[in-house]
C-alpha positions in Angstrom: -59.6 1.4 6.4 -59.9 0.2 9.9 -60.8 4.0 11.2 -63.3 4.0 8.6 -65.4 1.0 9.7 -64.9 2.1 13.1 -66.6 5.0 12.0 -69.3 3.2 10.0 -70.0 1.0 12.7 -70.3 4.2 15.5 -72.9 5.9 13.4 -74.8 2.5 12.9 -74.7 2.1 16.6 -76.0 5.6 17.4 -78.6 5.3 15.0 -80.0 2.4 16.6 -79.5 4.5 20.2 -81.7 7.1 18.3 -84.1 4.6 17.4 -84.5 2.9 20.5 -84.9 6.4 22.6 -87.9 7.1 20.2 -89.6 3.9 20.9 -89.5 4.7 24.9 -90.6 7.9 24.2 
């Protein structure tokens, strides 16, 4: 369960990274 929402959270968080890279660019 844990893993999972460590998981969940880690692809939330690189989504956002991809989102923010496209805004400086």
């Amino acid at each position: 369960m844990f893993f999972y929402h460590t998981r969940r959270t880690c692809i939330l968080f690189y989504c956002i990274m991809q989102m923010v890279l496209f805004e400086s660019n």
